[in-house]
N, C-alpha and C positions, 0 to 999 in steps of 0.2 A: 564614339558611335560610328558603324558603319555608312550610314546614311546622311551624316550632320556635314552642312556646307558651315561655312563663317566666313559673312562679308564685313570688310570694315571702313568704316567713312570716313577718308581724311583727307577731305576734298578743300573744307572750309577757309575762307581767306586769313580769317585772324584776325583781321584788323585791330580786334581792342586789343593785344597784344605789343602792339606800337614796337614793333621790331621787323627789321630786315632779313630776320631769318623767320619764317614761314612757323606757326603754331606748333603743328607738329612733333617739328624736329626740335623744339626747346629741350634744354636736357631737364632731366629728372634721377636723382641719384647716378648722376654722369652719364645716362644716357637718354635718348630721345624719348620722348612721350612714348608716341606711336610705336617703337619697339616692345617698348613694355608690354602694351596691347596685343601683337602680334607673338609674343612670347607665352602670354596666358593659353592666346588662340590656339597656338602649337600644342601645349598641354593637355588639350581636350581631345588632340589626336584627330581630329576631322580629315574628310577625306578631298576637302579641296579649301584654303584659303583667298578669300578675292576681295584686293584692297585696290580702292575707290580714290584717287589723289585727282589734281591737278598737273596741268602739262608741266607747271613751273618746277614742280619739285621730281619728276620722274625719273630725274638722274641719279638721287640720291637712294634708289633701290634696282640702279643694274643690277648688283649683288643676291638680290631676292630672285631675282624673274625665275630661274628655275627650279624656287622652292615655293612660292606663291603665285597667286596668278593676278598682276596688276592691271588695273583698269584708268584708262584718262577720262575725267569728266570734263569735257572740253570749254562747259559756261558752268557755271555754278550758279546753279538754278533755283537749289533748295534741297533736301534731302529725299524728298522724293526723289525727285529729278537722277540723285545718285542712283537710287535701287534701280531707276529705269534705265540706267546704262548700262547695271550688271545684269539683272535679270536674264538675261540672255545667254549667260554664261552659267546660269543653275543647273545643273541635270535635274534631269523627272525622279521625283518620287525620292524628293530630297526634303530632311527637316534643315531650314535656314536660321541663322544663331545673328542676329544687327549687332555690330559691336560698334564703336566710336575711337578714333583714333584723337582723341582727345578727352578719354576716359582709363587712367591708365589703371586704378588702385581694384578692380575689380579682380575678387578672388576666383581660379576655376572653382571650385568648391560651392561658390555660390551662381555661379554660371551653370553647373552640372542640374541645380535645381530647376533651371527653366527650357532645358533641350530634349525633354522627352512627354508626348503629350501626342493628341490624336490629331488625326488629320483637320479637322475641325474645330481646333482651339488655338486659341492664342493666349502664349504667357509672356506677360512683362513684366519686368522689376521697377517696383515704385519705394517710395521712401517719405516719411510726414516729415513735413519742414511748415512749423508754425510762424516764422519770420518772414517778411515780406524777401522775395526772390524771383528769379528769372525762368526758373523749368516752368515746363510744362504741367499743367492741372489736369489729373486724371479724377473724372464723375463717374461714381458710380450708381446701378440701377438696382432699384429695390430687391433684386433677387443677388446683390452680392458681387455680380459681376460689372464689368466696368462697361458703361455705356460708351465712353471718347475719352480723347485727350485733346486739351484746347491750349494753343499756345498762351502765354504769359500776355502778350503782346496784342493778343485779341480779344481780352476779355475785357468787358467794360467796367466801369469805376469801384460800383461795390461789389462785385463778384471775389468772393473769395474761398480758396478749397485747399487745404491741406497737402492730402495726398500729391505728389509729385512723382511726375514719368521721368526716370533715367534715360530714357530714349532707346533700352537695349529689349531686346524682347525676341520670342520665336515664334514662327510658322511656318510651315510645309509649306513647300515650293509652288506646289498645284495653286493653294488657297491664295498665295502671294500673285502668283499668274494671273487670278481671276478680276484681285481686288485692284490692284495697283493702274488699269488704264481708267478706275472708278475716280482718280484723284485731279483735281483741278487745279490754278492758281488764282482764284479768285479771292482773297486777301488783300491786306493791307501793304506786303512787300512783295505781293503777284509773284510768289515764291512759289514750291509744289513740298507743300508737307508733308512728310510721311506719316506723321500724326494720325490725319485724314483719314487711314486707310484704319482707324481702329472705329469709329462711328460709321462708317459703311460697312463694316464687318458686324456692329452690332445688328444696325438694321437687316443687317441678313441673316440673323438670330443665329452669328457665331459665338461661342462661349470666348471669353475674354477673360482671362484669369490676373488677378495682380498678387504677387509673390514679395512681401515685405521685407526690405532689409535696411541695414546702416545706411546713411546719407556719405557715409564717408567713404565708401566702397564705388562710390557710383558720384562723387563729386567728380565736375564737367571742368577743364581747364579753358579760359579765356581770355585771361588778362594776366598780370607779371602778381598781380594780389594771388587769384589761383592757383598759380605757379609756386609759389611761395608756400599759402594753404598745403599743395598735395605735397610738397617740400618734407615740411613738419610731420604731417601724417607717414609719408614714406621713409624719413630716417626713423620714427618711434617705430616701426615697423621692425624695420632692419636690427634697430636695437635689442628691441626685443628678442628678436630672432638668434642674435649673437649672446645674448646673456644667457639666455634659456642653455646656450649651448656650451655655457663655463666660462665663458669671458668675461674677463672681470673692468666695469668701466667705475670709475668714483665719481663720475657726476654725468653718465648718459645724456644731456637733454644738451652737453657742450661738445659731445663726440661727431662727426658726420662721417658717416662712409658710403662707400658707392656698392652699386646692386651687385656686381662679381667680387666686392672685398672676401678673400677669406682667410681666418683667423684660427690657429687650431688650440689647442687645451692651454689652459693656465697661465695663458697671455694678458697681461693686464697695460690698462689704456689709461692716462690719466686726464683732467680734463682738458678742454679747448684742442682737442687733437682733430685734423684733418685726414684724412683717407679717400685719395682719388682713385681713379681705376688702377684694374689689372694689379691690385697690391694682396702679395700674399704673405701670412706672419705666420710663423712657426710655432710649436710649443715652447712657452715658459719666456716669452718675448717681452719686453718691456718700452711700452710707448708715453713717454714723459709729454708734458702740457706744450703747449705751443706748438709742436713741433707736423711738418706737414710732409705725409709722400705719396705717389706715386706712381705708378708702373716699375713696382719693384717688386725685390721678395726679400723678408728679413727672416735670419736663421733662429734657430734654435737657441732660446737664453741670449739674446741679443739684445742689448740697451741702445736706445735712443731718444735723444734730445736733454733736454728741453730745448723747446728753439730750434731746433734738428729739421733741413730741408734735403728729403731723400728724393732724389728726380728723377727722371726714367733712365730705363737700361741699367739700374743698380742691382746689384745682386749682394749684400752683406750674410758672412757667414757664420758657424756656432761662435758663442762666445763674445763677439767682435761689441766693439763698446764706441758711439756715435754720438759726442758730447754736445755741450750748448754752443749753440748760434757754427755750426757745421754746414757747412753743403757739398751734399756729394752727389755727383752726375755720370750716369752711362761707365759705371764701376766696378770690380769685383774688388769687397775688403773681405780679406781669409780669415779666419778661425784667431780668436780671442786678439787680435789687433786692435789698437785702439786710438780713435783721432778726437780727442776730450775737448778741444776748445777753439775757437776761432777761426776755423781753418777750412780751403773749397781745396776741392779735390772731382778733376773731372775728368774722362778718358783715362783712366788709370789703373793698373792691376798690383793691387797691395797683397805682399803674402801673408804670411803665417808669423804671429805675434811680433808687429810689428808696430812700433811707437811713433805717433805724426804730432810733433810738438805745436804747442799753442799759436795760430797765427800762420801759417803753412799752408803757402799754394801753388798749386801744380799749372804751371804757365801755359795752356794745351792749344792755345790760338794766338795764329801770329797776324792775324786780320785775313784771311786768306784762307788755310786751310787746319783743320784742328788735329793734332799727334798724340801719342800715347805716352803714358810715364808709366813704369814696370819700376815697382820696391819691392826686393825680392826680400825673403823669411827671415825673421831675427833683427831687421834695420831697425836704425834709431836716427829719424831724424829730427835735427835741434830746431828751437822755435822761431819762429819769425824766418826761416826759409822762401824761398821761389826755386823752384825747381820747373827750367824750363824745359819741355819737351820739345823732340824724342829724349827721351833720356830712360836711363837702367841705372839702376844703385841697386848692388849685386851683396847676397848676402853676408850677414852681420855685419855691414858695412854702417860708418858714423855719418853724420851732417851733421857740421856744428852750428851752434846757433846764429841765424843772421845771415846767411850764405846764402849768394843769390851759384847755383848750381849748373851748367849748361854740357857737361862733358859725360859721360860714362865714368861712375864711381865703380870701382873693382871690389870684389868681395873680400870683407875682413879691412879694408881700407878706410882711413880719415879723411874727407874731403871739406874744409874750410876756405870758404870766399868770404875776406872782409879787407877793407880800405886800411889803410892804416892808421890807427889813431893820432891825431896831434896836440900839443897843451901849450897855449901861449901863453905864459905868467903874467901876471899882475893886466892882465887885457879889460878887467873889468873895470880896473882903475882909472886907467889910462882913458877907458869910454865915458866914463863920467866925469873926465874933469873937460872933455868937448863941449 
């Protein structure tokens, strides 16, 4: 909409939350809350976003300022209190969209329903929750429309209503100008509700619209329980999203991936698998149980795990095979290579069908500063290796088993490091008659 402002509130302290890092910014499918929000808000294409924080956290959106327009609420006063600091930053003759930065699962789709309406009305999104809860109670007046919304916290003992205010809603800027110095803190936490301004809008015989949806779309995060909550909701989300689109999981509900996971055709996952950011999987991929990555990207028909830890800065290519209890770190493994069993591998460039024996690792830190190991196309190296870097093992060259490695192997070359064996006869005899 050309005229649609959206401001979002994510001023609030948190405290139930019982963490050091600020409500907000908790992650949610590996990223912050309040991103998510701001992501939706994007999608609705508005012609100005204006987010509502705290001094404390204003560092963690230098990055925004020239694509949002952020606001310090310097006391946290109440939600009122918030609109009253932006206000001022509305253009005339603007419809304004309330979002919460601590409401992330909310679909544009279902936002598109309440941003178009007269100047003279106000739409909120409400939800029936029959179980005893903390939102706000929205009353309505016999002609349909909603009289107020009363906090949780102010109403007395038998009072009880249904209907629940999400806290997001629209009104044109003008009608917000008028009502918003109508708000007081004369309550029980001398707080300034924004609430408020829905029962001084009825008494001025504004139409008050409530627009019904999911509880689940508009659940309020506030404690590590809610976190959790929108958790579940957002990976069955995701999952869905990825099934729907060919990807094959055998028990979904053990799978978790993050919001930019992407996964392309007839990639299949199997259970208990992890997926953190930035991780992209190719066609015809194969992600075995346990196994957890990253900020990677795995190729085309590429096996991985079980037990499998792909870590950032990995790049695995077609073919290439990543067996159990593996770890590979800040890597490029080439085309149908294959590292089957026990083995870390970090700072390193593997070519082109190249065999990394069982137990094999790439020594890449000498406490100090970490080097690169380069196995060029065709190598075969034997198990139970260390191969300390810098090092280069040049193609079709051997490592036999056991060899701790520290020099440049030459292509087409054998390189074997081991002690020499010794056998002392009759030693075990001789030990037990002591």
């Amino acid at each position: 909409m050309n005229n649609l402002e959206i401001v979002i509130l994510g001023a609030g302290k948190g405290t139930r939350m019982k963490s050091s890092m600020p409500k907000v910014l908790q992650l949610l499918g590996g990223k912050p809350i309040i991103e998510h929000v701001i992501d939706t808000a994007r999608s609705l294409k508005p012609k100005e976003i204006h987010l509502v924080i705290s001094k404390d956290i204003k560092n963690e959106f230098v990055h925004l300022r020239n694509k949002i327009n952020i606001i310090i609420q310097k006391k946290q006063l109440g939600t009122g209190d918030a609109i009253n600091v932006a206000i001022k930053s509305f253009q005339k003759n603007s419809n304004i969209l309330v979002l919460y930065g601590d409401v992330p699962l909310t679909h544009s789709s279902t936002l598109k329903k309440i941003i178009k309406f007269k100047k003279n009305e106000i739409n909120i999104l409400c939800f029936n929750k029959e179980e005893q809860n903390n939102y706000g109670k929205v009353v309505l007046g016999t002609n349909g429309f909603i009289n107020e919304v009363i906090e949780q916290k102010e109403l007395k003992r038998k009072e009880n209503f249904y209907l629940c205010n999400s806290g997001i809603f629209s009104i044109h800027s003008s009608l917000l100008q008028k009502l918003m110095p109508k708000i007081n803190n004369k309550n029980m936490k001398k707080e300034y509700y924004l609430t408020d301004i829905f029962k001084i809008a009825s008494n001025s015989d504004i139409k008050i619209k409530s627009v019904i949806i999911s509880e689940k779309e508009v659940q309020g995060i506030n404690d590590k329980k809610d976190l959790a909550m929108a958790e579940n909701e957002f990976q069955e989300n995701l999952r869905a999203k990825h099934l729907k689109a060919g990807v094959t999981m055998h028990d979904p509900n053990t799978v978790y991936l993050s919001e930019d996971t992407k996964i392309g055709k007839d990639v299949t996952i199997h259970p208990f698998v992890v997926i953190g950011k930035n991780v992209k999987i190719l066609n015809g991929a194969e992600i075995y149980s346990f196994s957890h990555l990253e900020d990677c990207k795995i190729g085309r028909k590429v096996s991985i795990g079980p037990y499998a830890r792909i870590r950032p800065g990995t790049k695995i290519n077609e073919q290439a095979k990543i067996g159990n209890f593996v770890e590979v770190k800040n890597s490029t493994i080439d085309t149908n290579s294959k590292i089957n069993h026990l083995s870390y591998v970090g700072d390193s460039i593997i070519g082109k069908n190249v065999n990394v024996g069982a137990g094999t690792i790439t020594c890449n830190y000498d406490g100090k500063a970490k080097y690169k190991t380069v196995i060029k196309d065709n190598a075969f190296i034997g198990s139970n290796s260390s191969l300390v870097a810098p090092l280069e093992v040049g193609k079709n060259a051997y490592i036999g088993s056991g060899s701790t490695i520290t020099k440049k192997v030459k292509q087409d070359s054998l390189a074997v490091e081991r002690s020499i064996q010794m056998e002392v006869k009759n030693w075990a005899k001789r030990k037990n008659k002591k």
